[in-house]
C-alpha positions in Angstrom: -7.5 -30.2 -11.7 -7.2 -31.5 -15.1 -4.0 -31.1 -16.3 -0.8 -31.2 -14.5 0.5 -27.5 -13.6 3.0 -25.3 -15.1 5.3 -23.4 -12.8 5.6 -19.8 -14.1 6.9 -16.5 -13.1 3.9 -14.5 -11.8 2.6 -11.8 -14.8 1.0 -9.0 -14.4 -2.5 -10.2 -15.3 -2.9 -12.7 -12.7 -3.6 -9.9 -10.2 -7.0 -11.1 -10.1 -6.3 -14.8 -9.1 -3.0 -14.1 -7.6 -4.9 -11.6 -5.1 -7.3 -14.3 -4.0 -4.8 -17.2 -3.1 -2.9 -14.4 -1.4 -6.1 -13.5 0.6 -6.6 -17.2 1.8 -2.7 -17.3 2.6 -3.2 -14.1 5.0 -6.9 -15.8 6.3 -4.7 -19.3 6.7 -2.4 -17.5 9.0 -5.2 -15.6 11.4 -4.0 -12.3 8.9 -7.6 -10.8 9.2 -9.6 -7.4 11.4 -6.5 -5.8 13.0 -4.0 -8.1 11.9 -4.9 -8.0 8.3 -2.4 -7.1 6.0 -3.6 -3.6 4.3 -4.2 -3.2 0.4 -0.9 -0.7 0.7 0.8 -3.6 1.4 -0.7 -6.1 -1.1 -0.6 -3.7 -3.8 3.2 -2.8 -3.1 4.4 -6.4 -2.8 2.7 -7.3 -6.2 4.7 -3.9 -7.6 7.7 -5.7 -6.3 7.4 -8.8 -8.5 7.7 -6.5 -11.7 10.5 -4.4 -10.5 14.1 -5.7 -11.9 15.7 -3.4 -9.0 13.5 -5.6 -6.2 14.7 -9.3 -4.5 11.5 -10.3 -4.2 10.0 -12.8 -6.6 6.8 -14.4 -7.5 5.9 -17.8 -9.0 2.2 -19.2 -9.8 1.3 -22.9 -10.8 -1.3 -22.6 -13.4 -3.2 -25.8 -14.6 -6.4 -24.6 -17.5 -6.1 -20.9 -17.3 -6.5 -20.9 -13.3 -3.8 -20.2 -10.3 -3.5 -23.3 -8.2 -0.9 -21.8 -6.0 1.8 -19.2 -5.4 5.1 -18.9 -4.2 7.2 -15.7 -2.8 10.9 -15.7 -2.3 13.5 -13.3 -1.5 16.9 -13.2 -1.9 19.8 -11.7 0.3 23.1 -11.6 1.7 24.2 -13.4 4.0 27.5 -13.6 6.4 28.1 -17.2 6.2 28.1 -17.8 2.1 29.2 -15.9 -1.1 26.0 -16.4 -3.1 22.4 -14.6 -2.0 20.8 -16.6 0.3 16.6 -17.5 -1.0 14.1 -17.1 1.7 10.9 -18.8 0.7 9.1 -16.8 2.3 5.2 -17.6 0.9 3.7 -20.7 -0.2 -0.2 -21.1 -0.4 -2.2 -23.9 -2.7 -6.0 -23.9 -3.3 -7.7 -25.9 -0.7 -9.3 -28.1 -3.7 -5.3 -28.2 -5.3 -3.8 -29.7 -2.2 -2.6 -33.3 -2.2 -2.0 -33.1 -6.2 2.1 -32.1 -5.9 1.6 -28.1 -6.9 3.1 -27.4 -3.6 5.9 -29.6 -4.1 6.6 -28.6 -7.7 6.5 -24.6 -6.2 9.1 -25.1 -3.8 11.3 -27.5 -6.5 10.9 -24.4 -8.9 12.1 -21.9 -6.2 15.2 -24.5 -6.0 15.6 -24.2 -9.2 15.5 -20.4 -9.5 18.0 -20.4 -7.0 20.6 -22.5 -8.2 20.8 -20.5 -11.4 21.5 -17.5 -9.3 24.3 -18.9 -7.4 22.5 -19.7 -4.2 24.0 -22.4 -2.1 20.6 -22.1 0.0 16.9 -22.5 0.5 15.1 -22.0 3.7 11.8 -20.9 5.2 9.8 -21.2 8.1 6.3 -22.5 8.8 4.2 -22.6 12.3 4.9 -25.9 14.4 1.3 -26.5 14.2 1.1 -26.5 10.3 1.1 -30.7 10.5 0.0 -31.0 6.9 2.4 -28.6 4.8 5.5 -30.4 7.4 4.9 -33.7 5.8 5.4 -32.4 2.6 8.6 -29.9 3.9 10.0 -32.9 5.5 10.3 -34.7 2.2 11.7 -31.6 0.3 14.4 -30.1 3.2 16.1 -30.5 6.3 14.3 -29.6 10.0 16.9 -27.4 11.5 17.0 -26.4 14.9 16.9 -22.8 15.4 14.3 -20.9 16.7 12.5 -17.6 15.2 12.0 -14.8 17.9 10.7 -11.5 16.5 10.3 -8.0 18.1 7.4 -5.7 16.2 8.3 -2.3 16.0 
């Protein structure tokens, strides 16, 4: 990395690199053979960054014409606020891009998204096991307490 990264919304000729930091996301999280998510899927999502009638947002970091990282977020309602709540939902650097801040300035740029659009709040999960991204999240946010169960249907 030669230059320090700018934070950008996601356009729609990154495909190319966008589609192979989200490919080491899914691999990073065991999303691969049965579990894998399906091109349907990643071609859909992508449509969603470009549609003004979709919550669901993309930034890259881009440092000399290559994607360093990505971030996803969402926003929605929620019972306990007036403004949409922003679930992070995605965050993936390039193994070689790690250790050089581009996570931290994604999730600071999601913050920053959000607070212009009247959110009072920022959260996302990550597994327990995921000792190297936590060190950065526990510099950046607050640990809460709850739990995530989930039923697939």
């Amino acid at each position: 990395m030669t230059s320090k990264p700018t934070i950008r919304d996601v356009r729609t000729a990154d495909f190319e690199q966008w589609q192979t930091l989200w490919a080491g996301y899914n691999a990073f999280y065991k999303r691969v053979g049965p579990t894998a998510v399906s091109d349907e899927v990643t071609r859909t999502t992508w449509a969603r960054f470009f549609d003004a009638y979709e919550p669901v947002h993309a930034l890259v970091a881009e440092s000399d014409g290559r994607l360093l990282g990505l971030v996803h977020y969402i926003y929605h309602r929620n019972t306990t606020m007036l403004g949409p709540a922003c679930y992070l939902q995605d965050l993936f650097t390039a193994p070689d891009a790690r250790g050089h801040g581009v996570g931290r300035a994604l999730i600071e740029a999601v913050y920053d998204r959000a607070a212009a659009a009247g959110s009072p709040r920022v959260y996302w999960n990550t597994q327990e096991n995921n000792a190297t991204a936590r060190k950065l999240y526990d510099q950046v946010a607050d640990l809460t307490d709850f739990l995530l169960y989930r039923k697939t249907l």
